[in-house]
N, C-alpha and C positions, 0 to 999 in steps of 0.2 A: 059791721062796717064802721062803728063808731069807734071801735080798738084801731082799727087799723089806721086811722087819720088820727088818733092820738096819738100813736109811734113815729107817724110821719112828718105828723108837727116837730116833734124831738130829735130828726134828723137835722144835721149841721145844715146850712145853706148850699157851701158847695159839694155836699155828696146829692145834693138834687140836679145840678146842672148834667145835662142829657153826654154834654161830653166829655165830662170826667169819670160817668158812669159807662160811655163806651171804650174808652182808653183804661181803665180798670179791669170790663170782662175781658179785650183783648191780652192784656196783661196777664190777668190768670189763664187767658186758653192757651196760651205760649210757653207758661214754666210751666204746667201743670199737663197739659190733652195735649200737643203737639208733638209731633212724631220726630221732633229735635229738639226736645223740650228740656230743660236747664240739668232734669236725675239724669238722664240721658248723654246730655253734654258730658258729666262730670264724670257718671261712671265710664265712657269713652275715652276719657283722659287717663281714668287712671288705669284701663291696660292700655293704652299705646304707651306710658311711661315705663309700664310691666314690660312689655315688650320691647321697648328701647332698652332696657336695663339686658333682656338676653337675648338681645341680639350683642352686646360691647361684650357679654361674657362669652358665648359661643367662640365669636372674633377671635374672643383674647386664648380658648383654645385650641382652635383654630392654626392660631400661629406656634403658639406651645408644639401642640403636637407637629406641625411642619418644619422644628429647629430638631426636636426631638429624631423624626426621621431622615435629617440632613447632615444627622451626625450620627445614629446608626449607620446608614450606605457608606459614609465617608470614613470609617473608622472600624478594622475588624475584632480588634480588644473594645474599643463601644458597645458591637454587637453580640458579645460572645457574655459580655459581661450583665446584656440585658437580659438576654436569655436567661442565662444564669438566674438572678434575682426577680424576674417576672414571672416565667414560666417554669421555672425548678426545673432545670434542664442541666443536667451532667455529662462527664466523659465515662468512656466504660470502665475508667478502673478508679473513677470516684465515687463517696459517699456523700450524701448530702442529710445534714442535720439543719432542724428550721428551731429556729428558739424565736418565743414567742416574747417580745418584752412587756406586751400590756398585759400579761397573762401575770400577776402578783398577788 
């Protein structure tokens, strides 16, 4: 008992007053044990920022792809031409060779 009121002599004055030590543990049970607690915050921010980032990218193909199919229907040399280089698709009395240019 005589340790522990030596220690406690040694404490500053105001970490004794009752309500800077109640404003304290609230403090710690708020960033640290609360169930909206400051890791919790931040990890929360950084996917909704995740998430904001693809949802602008989806969007962005999204609309890509909708110029894309606005200009196939609209256009039958468009269409014929995508065929062609997406799906290796030919006429019956052609050949088609693929040359691979990253292949070096």
């Amino acid at each position: 008992m005589k340790k522990l009121s030596h220690y406690f002599q040694k404490v500053k004055p105001y970490l004794k007053n009752k309500y800077i030590i109640i404003i304290l543990a609230f403090g710690v049970y708020f960033v640290f044990f609360d169930s909206f607690n400051l890791i919790t915050r931040f990890s929360n921010g950084r996917k909704i920022k995740k998430l904001e980032n693809d949802i602008a990218y989806y969007r962005n193909e999204i609309e890509s792809n909708t110029r894309q199919k606005e200009e196939l229907q609209s256009n039958d040399k468009n269409l014929i031409k995508f065929a062609r280089e997406e799906y290796l698709m030919k006429q019956k009395n052609e050949d088609i060779f693929i040359i691979d240019v990253n292949e070096r």
